[in-house]
Every structure is written in C-alpha cells, then in structure tokens.
TIKERO-534616 format. One line per 2 residues: number of its first residue (from 1); for each residue x, y, z of N, C-alpha, C. Coordinates in steps of 0.02 Angstrom, whole numbers, m for minus. Layout:
<margus>
NUM	X Y Z X Y Z X Y Z  ...
</margus>
This chain:
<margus>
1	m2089 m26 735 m2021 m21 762 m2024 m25 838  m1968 m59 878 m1994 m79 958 m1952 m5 986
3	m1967 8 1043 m1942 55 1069 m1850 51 1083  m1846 2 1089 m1774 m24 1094 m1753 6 1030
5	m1755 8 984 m1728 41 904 m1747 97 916  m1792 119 921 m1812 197 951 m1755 244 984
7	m1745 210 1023 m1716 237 1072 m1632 234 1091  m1619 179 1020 m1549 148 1009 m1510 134 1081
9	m1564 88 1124 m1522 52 1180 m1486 25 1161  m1438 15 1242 m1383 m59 1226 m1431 m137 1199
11	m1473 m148 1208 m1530 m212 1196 m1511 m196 1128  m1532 m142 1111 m1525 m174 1030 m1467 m158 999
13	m1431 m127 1013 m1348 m133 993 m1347 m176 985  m1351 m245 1059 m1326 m307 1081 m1367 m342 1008
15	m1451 m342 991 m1471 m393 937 m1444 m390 861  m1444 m307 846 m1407 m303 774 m1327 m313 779
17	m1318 m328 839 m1241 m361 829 m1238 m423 801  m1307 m473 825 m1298 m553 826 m1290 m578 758
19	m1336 m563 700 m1321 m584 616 m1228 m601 615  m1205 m529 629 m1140 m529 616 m1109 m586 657
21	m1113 m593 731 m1092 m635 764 m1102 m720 747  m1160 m703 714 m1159 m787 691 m1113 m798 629
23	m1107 m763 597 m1053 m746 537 m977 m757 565  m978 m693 614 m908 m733 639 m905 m813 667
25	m938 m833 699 m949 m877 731 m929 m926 686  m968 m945 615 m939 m962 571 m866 m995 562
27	m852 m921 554 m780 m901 509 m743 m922 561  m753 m921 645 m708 m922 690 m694 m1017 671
29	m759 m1054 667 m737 m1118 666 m710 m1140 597  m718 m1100 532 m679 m1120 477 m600 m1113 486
31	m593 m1077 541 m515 m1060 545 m478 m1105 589  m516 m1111 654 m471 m1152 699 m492 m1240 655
33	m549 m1241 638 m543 m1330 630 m536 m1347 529  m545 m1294 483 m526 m1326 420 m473 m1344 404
35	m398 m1305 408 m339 m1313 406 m329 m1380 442  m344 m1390 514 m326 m1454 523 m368 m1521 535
37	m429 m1498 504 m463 m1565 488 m439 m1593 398  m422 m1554 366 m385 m1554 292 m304 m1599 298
39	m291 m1566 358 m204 m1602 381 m228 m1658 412  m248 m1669 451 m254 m1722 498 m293 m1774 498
41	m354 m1766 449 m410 m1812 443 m389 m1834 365  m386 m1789 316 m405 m1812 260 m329 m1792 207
43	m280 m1774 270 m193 m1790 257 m188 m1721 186  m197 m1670 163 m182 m1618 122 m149 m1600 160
45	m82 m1589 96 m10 m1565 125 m34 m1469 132  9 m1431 147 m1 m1377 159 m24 m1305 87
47	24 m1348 31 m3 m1331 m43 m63 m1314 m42  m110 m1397 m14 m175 m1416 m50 m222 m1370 1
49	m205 m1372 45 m239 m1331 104 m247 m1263 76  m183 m1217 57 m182 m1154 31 m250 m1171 m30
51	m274 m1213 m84 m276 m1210 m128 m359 m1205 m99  m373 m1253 m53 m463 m1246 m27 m463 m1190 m7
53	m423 m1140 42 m453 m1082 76 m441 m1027 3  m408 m1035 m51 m434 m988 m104 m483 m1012 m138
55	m521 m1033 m132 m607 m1046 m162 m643 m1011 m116  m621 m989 m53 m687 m955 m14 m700 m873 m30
57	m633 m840 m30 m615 m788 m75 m632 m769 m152  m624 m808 m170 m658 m813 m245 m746 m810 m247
59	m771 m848 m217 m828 m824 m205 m848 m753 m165  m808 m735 m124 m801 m665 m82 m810 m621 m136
61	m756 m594 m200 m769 m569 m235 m811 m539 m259  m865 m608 m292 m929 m602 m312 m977 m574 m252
63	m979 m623 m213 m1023 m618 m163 m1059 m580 m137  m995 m531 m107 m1010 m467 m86 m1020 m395 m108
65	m984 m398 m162 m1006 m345 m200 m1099 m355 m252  m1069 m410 m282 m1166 m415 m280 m1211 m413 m248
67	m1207 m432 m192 m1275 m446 m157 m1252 m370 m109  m1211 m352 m100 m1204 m282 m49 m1257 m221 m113
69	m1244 m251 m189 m1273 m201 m231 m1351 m207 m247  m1341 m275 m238 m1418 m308 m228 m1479 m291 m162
71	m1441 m278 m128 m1475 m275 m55 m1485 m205 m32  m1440 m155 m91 m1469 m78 m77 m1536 m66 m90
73	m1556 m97 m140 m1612 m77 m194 m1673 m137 m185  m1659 m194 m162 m1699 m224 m161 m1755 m232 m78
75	m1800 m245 m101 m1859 m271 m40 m1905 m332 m50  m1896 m385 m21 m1936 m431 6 m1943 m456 62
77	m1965 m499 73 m1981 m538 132 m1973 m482 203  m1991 m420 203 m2014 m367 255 m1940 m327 262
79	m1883 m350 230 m1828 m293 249 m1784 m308 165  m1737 m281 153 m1672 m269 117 m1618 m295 135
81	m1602 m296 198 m1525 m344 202 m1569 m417 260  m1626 m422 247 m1643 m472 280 m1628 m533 272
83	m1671 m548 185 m1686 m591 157 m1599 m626 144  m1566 m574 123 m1474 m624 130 m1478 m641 188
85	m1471 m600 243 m1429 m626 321 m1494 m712 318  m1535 m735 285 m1559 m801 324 m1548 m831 273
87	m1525 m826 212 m1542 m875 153 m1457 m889 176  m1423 m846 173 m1333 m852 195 m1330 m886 263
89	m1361 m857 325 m1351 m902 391 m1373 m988 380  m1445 m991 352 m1456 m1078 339 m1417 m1108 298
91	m1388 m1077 243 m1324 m1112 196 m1272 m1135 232  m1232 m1066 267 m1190 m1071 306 m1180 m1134 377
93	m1248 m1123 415 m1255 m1180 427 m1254 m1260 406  m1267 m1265 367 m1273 m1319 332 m1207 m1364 307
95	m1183 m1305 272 m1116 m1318 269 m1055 m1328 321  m1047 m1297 393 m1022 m1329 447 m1049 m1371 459
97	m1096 m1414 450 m1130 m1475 449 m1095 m1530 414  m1070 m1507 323 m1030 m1540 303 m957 m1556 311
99	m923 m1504 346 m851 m1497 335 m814 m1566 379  m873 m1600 456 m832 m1676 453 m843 m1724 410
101	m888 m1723 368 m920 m1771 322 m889 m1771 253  m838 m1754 258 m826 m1733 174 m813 m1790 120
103	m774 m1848 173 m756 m1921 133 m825 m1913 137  m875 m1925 167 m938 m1959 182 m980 m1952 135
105	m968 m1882 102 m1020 m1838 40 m954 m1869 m16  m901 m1876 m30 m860 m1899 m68 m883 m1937 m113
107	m892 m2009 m54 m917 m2068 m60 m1004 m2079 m99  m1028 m2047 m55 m1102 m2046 m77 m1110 m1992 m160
109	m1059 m1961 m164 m1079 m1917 m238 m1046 m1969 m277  m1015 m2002 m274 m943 m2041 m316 m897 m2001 m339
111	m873 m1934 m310 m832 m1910 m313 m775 m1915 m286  m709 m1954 m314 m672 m1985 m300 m625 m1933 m249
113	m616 m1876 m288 m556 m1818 m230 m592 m1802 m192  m537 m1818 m129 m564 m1788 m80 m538 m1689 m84
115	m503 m1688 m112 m506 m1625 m141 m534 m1570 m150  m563 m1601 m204 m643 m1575 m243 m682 m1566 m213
117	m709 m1621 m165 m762 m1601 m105 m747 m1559 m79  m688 m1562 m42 m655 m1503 6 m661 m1435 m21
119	m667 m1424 m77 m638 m1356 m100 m738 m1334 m129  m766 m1383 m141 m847 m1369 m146 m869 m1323 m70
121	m873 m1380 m20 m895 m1368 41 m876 m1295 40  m798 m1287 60 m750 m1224 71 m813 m1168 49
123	m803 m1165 m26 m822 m1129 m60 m909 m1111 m60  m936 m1160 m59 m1021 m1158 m19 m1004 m1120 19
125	m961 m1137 112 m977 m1096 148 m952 m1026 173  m905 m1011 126 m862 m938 95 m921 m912 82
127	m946 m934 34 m1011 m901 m13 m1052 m884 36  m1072 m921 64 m1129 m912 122 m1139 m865 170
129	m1073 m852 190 m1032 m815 247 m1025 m751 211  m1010 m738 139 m1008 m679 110 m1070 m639 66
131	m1129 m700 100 m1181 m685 68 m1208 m642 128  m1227 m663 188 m1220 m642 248 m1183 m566 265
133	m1148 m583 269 m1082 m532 306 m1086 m460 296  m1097 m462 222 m1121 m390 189 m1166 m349 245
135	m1242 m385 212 m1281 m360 242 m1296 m350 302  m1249 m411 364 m1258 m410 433 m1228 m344 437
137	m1166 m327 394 m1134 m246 439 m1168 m186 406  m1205 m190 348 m1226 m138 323 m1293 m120 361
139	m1324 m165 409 m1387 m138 408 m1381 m112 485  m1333 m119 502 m1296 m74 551 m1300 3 545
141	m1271 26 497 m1240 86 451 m1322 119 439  m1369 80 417 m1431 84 397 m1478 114 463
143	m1463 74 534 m1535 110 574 m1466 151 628  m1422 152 612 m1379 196 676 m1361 282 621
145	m1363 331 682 m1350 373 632 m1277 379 639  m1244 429 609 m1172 447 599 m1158 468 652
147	m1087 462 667 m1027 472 734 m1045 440 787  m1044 437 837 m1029 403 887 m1078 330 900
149	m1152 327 891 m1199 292 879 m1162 251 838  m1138 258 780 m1113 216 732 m1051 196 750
151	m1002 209 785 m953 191 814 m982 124 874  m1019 148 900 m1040 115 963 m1069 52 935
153	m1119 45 878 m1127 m10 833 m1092 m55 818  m1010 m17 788 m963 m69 756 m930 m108 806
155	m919 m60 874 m882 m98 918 m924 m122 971  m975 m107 976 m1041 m189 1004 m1033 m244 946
157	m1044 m231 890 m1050 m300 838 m965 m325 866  m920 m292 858 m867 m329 859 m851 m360 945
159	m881 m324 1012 m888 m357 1070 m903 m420 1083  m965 m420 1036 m1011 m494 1018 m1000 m534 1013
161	m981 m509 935 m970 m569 905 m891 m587 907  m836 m549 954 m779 m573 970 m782 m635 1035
163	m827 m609 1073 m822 m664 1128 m866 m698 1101  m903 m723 1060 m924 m818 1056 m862 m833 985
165	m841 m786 978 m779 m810 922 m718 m840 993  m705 m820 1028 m688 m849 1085 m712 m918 1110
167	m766 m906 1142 m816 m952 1157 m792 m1038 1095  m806 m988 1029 m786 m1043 994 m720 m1090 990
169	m671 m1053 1014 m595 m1078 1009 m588 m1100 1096  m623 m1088 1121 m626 m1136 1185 m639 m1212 1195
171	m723 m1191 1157 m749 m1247 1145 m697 m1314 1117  m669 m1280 1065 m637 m1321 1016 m588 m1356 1052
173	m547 m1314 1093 m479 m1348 1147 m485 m1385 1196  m546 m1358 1230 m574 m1406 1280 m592 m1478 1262
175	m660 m1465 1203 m690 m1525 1184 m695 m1554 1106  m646 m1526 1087 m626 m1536 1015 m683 m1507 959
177	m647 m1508 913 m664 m1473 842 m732 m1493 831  m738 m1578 827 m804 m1594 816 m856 m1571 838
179	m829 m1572 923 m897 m1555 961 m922 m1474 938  m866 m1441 924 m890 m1354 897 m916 m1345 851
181	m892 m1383 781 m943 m1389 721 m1010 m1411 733  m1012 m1444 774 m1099 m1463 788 m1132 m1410 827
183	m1106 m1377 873 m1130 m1326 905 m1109 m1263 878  m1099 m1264 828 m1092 m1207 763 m1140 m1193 730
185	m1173 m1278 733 m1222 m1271 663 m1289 m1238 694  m1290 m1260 754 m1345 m1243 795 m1324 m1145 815
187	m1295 m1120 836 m1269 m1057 829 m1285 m997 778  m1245 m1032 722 m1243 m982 659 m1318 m975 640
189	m1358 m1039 653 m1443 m1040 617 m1475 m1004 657  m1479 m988 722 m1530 m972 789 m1494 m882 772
191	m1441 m888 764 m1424 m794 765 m1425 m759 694  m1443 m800 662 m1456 m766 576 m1523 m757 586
193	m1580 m823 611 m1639 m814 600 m1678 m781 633  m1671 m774 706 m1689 m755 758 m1697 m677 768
195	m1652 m638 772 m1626 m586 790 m1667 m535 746  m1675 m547 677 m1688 m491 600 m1752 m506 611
197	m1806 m544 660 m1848 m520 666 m1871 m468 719  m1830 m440 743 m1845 m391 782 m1818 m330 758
199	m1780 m326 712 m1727 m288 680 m1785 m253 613  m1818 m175 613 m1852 m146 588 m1826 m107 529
201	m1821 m131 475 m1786 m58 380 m1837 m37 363  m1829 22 357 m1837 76 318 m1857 38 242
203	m1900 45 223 m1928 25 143 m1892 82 91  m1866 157 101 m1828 204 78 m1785 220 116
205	m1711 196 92 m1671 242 143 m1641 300 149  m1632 312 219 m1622 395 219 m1551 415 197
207	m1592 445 156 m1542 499 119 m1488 545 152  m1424 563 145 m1388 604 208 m1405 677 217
209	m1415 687 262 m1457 761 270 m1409 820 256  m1454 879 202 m1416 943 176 m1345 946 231
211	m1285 970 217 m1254 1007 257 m1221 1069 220  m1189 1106 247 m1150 1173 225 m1102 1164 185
213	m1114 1170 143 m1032 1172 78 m999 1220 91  m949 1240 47 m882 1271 73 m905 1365 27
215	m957 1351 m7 m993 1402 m15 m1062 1440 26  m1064 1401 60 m1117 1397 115 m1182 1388 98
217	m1191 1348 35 m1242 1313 30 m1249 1253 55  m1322 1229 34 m1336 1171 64 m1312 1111 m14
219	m1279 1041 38 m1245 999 6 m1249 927 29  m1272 866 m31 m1268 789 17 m1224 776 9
221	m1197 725 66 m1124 700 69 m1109 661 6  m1058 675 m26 m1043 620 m65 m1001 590 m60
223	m964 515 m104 m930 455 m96 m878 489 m85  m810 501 m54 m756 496 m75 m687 451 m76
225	m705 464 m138 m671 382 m179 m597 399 m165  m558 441 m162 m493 471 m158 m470 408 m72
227	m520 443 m39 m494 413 41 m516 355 41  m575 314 11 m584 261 18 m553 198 m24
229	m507 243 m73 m451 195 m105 m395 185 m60  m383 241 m12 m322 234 39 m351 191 105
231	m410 180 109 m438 156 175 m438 89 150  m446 39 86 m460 m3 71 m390 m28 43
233	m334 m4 32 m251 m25 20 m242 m32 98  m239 7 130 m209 3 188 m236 m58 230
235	m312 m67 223 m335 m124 251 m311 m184 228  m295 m177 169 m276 m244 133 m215 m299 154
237	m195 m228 163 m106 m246 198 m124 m291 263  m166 m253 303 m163 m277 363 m209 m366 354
239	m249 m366 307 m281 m444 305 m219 m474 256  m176 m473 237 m141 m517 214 m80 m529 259
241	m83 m489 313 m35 m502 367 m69 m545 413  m133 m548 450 m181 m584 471 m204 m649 447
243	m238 m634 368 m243 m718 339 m172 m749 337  m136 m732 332 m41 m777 332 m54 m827 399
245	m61 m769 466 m57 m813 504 m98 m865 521  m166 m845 485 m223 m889 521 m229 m949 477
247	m210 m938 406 m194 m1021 368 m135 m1038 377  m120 m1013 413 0 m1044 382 21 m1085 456
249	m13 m1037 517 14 m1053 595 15 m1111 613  m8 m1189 571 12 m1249 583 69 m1265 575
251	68 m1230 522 141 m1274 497 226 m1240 547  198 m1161 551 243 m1144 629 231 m1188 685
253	179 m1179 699 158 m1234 764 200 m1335 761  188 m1338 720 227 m1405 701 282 m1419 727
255	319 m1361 689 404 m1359 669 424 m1319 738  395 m1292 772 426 m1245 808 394 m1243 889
257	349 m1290 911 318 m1296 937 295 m1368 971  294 m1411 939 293 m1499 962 364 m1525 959
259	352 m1565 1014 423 m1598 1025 454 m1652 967  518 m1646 951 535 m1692 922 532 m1757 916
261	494 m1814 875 461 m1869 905 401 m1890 923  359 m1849 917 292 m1842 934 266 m1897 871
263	213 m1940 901 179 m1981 854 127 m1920 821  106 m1971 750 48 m1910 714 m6 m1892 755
265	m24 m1952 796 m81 m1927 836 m74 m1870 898  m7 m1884 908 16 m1814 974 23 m1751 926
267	46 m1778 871 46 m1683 831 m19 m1669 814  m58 m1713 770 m142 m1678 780 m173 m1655 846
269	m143 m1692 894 m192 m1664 967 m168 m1586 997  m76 m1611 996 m65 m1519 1011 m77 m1481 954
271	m62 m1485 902 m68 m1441 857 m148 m1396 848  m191 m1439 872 m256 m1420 859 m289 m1380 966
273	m249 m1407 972 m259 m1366 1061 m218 m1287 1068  m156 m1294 1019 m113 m1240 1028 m129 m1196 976
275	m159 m1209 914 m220 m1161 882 m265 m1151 916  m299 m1197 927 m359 m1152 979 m361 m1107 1045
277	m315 m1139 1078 m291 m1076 1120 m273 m1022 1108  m220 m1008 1045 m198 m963 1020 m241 m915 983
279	m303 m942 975 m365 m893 918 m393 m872 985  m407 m925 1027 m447 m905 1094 m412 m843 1137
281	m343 m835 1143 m313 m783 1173 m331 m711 1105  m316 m716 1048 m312 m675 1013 m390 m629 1014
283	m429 m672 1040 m500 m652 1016 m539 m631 1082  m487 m654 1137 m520 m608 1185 m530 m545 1209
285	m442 m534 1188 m434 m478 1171 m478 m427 1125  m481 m470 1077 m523 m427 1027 m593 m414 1033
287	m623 m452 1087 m689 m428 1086 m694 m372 1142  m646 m407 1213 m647 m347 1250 m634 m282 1245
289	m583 m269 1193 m549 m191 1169 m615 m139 1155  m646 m168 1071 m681 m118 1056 m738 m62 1098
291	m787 m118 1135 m831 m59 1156 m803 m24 1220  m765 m56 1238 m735 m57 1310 m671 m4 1333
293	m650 m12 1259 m571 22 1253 m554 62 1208  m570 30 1139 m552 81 1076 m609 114 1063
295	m659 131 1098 m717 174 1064 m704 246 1109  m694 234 1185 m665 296 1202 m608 320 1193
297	m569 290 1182 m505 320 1161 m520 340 1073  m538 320 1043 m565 342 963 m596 408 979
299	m654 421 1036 m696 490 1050 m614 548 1073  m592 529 1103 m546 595 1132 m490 583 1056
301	m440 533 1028 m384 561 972 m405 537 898  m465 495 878 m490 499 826 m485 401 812
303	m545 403 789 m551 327 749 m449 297 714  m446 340 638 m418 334 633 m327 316 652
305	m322 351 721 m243 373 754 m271 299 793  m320 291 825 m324 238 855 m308 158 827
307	m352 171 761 m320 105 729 m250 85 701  m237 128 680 m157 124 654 m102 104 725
309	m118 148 772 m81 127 816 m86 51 833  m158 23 843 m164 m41 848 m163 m86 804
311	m130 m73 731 m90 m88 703 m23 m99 703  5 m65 715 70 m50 736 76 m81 773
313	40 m107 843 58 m135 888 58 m219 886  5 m238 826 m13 m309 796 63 m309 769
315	99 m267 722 162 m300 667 207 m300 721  231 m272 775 263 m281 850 269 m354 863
317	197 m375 867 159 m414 912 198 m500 870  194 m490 828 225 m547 765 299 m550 766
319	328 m475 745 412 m489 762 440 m521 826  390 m524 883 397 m542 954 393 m630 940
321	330 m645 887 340 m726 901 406 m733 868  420 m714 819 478 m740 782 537 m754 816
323	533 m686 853 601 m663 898 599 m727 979  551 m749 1010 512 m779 1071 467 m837 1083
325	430 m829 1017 395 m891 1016 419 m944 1009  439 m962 1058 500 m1045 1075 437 m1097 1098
327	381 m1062 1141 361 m1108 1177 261 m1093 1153  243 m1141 1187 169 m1124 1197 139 m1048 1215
329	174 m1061 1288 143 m998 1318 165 m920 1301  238 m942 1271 231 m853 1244 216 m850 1210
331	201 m892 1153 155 m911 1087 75 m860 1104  56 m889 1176 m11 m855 1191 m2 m805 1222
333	65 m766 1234 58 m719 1286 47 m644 1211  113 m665 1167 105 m631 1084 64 m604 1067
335	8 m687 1074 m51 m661 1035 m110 m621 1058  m89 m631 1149 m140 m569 1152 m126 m508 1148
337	m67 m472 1135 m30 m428 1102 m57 m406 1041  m55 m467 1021 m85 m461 927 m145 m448 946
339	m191 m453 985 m261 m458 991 m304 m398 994  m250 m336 1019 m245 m279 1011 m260 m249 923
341	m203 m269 889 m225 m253 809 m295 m262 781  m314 m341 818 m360 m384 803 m422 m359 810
343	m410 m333 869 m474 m296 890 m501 m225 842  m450 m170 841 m459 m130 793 m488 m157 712
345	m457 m198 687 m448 m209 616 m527 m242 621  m558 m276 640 m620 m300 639 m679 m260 669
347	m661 m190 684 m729 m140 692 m715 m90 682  m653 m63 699 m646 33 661 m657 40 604
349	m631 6 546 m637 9 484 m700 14 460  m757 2 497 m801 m26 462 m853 60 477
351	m831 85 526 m867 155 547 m837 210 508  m756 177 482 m726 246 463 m746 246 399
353	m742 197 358 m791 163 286 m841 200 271  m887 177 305 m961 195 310 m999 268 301
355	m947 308 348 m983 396 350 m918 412 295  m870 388 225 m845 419 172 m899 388 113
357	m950 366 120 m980 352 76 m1050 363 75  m1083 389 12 m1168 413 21 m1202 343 40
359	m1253 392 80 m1276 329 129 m1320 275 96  m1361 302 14 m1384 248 5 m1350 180 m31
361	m1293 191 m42 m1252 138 m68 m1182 102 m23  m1223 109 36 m1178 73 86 m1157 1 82
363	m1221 m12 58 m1197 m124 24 m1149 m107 m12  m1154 m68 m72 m1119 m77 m130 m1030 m57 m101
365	m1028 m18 m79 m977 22 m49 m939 m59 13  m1002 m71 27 m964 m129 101 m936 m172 48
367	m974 m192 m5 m940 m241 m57 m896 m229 m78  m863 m171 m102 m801 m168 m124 m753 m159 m66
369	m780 m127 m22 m745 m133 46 m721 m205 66  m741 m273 54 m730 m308 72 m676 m360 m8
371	m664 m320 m42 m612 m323 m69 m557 m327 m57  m557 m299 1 m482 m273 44 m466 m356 71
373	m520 m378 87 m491 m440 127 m493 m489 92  m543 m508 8 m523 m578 1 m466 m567 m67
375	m457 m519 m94 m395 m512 m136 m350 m535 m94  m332 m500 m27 m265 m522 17 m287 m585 6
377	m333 m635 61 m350 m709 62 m334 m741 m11  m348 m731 m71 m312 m761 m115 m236 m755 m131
379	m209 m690 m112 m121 m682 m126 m116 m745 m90  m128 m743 m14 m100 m782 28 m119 m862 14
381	m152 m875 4 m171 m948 m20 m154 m988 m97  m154 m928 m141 m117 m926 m213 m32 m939 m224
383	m22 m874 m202 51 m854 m193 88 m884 m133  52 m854 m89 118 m866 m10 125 m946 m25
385	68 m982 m24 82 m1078 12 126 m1093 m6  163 m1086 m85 212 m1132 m98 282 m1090 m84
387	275 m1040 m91 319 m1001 m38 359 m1029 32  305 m1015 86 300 m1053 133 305 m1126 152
389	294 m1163 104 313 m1245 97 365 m1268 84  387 m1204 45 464 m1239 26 524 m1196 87
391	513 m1131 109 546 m1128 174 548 m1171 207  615 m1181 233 652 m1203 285 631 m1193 363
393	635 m1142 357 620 m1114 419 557 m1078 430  516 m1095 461 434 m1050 468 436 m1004 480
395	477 m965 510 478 m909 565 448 m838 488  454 m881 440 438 m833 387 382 m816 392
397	338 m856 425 250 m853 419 237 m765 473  265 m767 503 257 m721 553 303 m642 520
399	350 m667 482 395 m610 466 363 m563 417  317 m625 358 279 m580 304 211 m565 336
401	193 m586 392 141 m545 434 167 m477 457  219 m478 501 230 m416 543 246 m358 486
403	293 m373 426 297 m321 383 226 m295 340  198 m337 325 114 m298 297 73 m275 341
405	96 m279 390 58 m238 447 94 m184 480  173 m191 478 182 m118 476 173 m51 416
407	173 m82 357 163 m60 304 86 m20 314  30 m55 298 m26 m58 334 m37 13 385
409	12 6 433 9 57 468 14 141 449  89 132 415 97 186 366 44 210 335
411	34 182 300 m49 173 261 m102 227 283  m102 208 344 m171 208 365 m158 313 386
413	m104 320 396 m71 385 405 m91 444 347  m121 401 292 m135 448 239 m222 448 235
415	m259 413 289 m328 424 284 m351 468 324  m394 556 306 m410 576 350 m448 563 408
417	m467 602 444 m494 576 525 m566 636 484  m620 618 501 m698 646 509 m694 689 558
419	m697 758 549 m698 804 613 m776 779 627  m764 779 720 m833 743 775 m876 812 751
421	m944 776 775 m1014 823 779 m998 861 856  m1007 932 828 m1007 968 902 m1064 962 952
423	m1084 984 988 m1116 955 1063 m1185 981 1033  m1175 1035 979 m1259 1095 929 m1291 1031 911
425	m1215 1018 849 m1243 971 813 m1267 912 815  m1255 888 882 m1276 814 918 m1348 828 910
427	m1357 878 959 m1428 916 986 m1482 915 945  m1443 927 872 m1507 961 803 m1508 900 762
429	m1462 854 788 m1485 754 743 m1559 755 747  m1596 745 682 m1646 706 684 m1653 624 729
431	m1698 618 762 m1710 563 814 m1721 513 752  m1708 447 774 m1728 400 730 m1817 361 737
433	m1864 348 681 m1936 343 696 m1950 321 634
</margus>
C-alpha cells in the first residue's frame, strides 16, 4: 500500500476519483453527442431516440446489481472491484469508438437498421459504463473510512470527474462531437487502466467495528432497509427529472431556441453548440460545488438538509427555463442554477447510501442503489417520448422535470441525517494499514 493511501492524502483522493471520472467522462459524451448524432446524422425522430437510450438502462438493471454482488465476494487479477473497472473501461472505450460508425458497422454486419445498430452500440456501452460505475464508487466506500473521509471521497470523485465532464462539453462546442468521441476513447481507457494500479484492496473486507447498542452492548452496524427505501424513491424522483432533460432538451432547443427558417444544417450546428454549452455550464457548477462548497456546508447542517435544499433549488432552476428560457443565454444562465442540484445529486447520495448499509455488501447495496436511476431512465425513454412528441408545446420537458424534483425534495425530508463522530470518536478511528 503507498503512503498516499496510508495517509488518505488529497493525491489519492484525486486517483480513486479517476475510474469514476472516466465513467463519467463516458456518460458526459453519450449525452451531449448520442441524441444528436441519432437526429442529425442518421435522422431518428425523437420516438426512436427515446427507444435507444432505453437499452442502456435495461442493461443498468442487470449490470449493476450483479456485478456490484459479484465484486463483493470475488478476487482476481490483485483486487475485487478491479478486474470490472478495466474489462468495463476497455469496452466502454471501444464502444465510443463505435457510436460515429454506426452506418459503417451497419453496412459491414449486413444489418440493414440503422436502428438496431444504434440500440446494440447504446446498449454495449450502457453495459460497460454500468459494469464500471459500480465498482469505481464502491471501492471508494471500501479504503475511506466513515464520515467525513468518506464525504471528502464522494465530493473529490464528483470534483473530478465533474470538470473533464465539462472539459468534455467544451470540447464538443468548440470542436465538435467528433473530435470528443475520439478523445473520449483515449480518456475513458488511460483512467480505467491506469489509476487501479496504484489503488491497494483489502483481500477481506473490513467488517464495521463493534459499537454501543441501545442496551449498551457491543453491536455491527446493520443495513437499514427502512431509510434506504426512502433514500432510493426520493433519488429516483430527482433522475427522472434530470434524464427528461438530458434526452428531451433538443427537441426544446429546436422549437424554442433556433430561429425560424434555419436550414437543417444551421439547426444541427446550433442545436449541438447550445447543448453543449448548456451541459458545459451545468457541469461546472457541479464539479466546483462539491468539495469546495457542499462538503462544508454538509459538516456544520448535515449531508442530508444540504441535498434536498439543492434540490429544491434544481426544480426552481427548471420552472425558471420554462418561465425565461426565450434565449440562449438565459438558457445558460438557468442551468447553472440547475448545476447546483446537479452537483448535490451526483455525490451526496452516494456517502449518505453507503454508512446505512453493512459495509461488506456495499456493491450489492450500490447495485440496487443504482436502481434509482435506470428505472427513472427507462420511465423517461419508455413512457415520457411519445408523450413529449406529441406535445405541442415543449416547455413540458422542463415542467415534468421541475415537478419530480420538487417532489424529490419532499422526499428526501423523510431520510434521517447520521449523527457526526465526536472529536473522542475521530481520535479512537482505527488508522487505515
């Protein structure tokens, strides 16, 4: 083990952040360039679009709950959540490799839909990404101990891997989609593979140490399933207010956003600049908040009060485009508004998760945890598209966002807060070795 893990520096905060970051990294370019390389290159109306991003979810399902159950118990290749984070990062890779090529693999399989391809690829690199993802956040949970350390984890991974999720939606606006999928592929492979060799597991993991029961014996923490059914509804709400906007916001952007008259090639060019800007504002936000912003404010009024509020402030943040979003720029001023929610919803959850559940079944637990988000991702791609296609007016895309995220909020009002370790109990933590 290097002294850097020893000693749980920022250095290695910063490396067991990277798995995850290449994951996002990923996901950041399935969002800004699939929707409109599907519209614009290979012409799927907004239906067919809904119909590829529910194959990535569907594999989510599986994905993560298996291999999060798989990866408690298992050891090869020198760690437990290793051997996924590289077999998932080179897939993953591979597959942003395919997503401009898709006529190209069409053609060469003799597979006539372009469809079919589309919804293969999709679904490869869903899979990939959820093969990954698990284990990039669980093995977090694994060498950090409980409260603040583990806080400081979720919101470094989410610092990280928010700014090259940035980075990525820059790239994309500046120098287009193409050029990011190629420098994706190179990305997602170098931070899956790279990083987990410096990154040291435990061959047994530690068990949660005796504490005082309410009889004043000694007691291990166990699951509680009561709060982690309310932590995992409430989250849900908030990713089906989130995925709405992140598959649907073309078709707002279109209608509500390009000038009347615009040739197809002027609506693919803004449409795909005013998404990327718009993920790029959202995500700056979100990387800057956590370690920076919501981790001290979480230490003085609680994880919990913190996220909800920045919830609350995301379903705000949406009634504002509906109500304002006339133009580009308040389009981006919104979303860094929203970026606030954004920021919370992609790292508190994942600390408040983590210490309601016994520690050796943290995969299994992240797997169902991550239920929360691709059940929503299929409502919304199942249900909402044809919904949404046949409205008149878009402004709906944003309306059934802001209400599942105030909902969401409510929600989150019924999950207790973890009373903090006192200044003793900091003191009497076993060191990590």
């Amino acid at each position: 083990m290097l002294n850097i893990q020893r000693q749980l520096t920022n250095a290695f905060y910063a490396i067991i952040s990277l798995p995850s970051t290449a994951m996002g990294f990923a996901l950041s370019i399935q969002i800004s360039a699939l929707s409109w390389l599907l519209n614009t290159k290979y012409n799927l109306d907004i239906h067919e679009i809904g119909i590829v991003w529910a194959a990535g979810p569907l594999a989510g399902i599986f994905g993560q709950v298996i291999i999060g159950l798989i990866s408690d118990k298992a050891w090869f290749w020198g760690g437990r959540r290793r051997p996924f984070i590289l077999i998932g990062g080179t897939l993953a890779a591979l597959m942003l490799l395919a997503l401009p090529n898709i006529d190209a693999i069409s053609s060469a399989t003799g597979v006539g839909s372009l469809l079919a391809v589309a919804i293969v690829v999709a679904l490869t690199l869903d899979l990939a990404i959820n093969i990954s993802f698990n284990p990039t956040r669980s093995i977090i949970a694994d060498v950090t101990p409980e409260g603040n350390p583990r806080t400081k984890g979720y919101t470094w991974m989410q610092t990280i891997s928010g700014f090259f999720g940035v980075l990525a939606y820059v790239i994309g606006a500046v120098y287009g989609n193409y050029v990011l999928i190629y420098i994706g592929v190179a990305t997602v492979f170098l931070f899956s593979v790279v990083p987990v060799l410096f990154i040291s597991e435990k061959r047994e993991i530690e068990r949660d140490s005796p504490t005082a029961d309410n009889a004043g014996g000694p007691s291990s923490k166990k699951t509680d399933l009561p709060q982690l059914l309310r932590i995992y509804f409430a989250h849900a709400l908030s990713w089906i207010g989130v995925q709405t906007m992140f598959v649907y916001i073309i078709a707002y952007i279109q209608q509500k956003l390009i000038p009347a008259g615009a040739t197809q090639t002027d609506i693919a060019s803004l449409s795909g600049q005013i998404i990327a800007i718009s993920f790029a504002v959202l995500n700056t936000v979100g990387f800057i908040l956590p370690a920076f912003v919501l981790e001290p404010i979480a230490e003085k009024i609680g994880r919990v009060k913190t996220h909800l509020s920045c919830v609350a402030v995301m379903s705000l943040a949406y009634f504002g485009i509906v109500a304002f979003g006339k133009t580009a720029f308040s389009m981006y001023a919104l979303m860094a508004v929203a970026g606030i929610g954004w920021a919370a919803i992609v790292s508190l959850p994942f600390a408040i998760m983590t210490e309601k559940v016994e520690k050796g079944k943290t995969g299994f637990y992240m797997g169902i945890f991550n239920l929360s988000v691709v059940l929503p991702q299929l409502i919304v791609s199942l249900v909402l598209g044809s919904f949404i296609q046949a409205a008149e007016d878009k402004n709906i895309i944003f309306i059934i966002s802001g209400v599942t995220l105030a909902i969401s909020a409510v929600l989150w009002l019924l999950v207790k807060e973890k009373t903090s370790l006192t200044a003793t109990e900091e003191t009497k933590r076993p060191s990590m070795h």
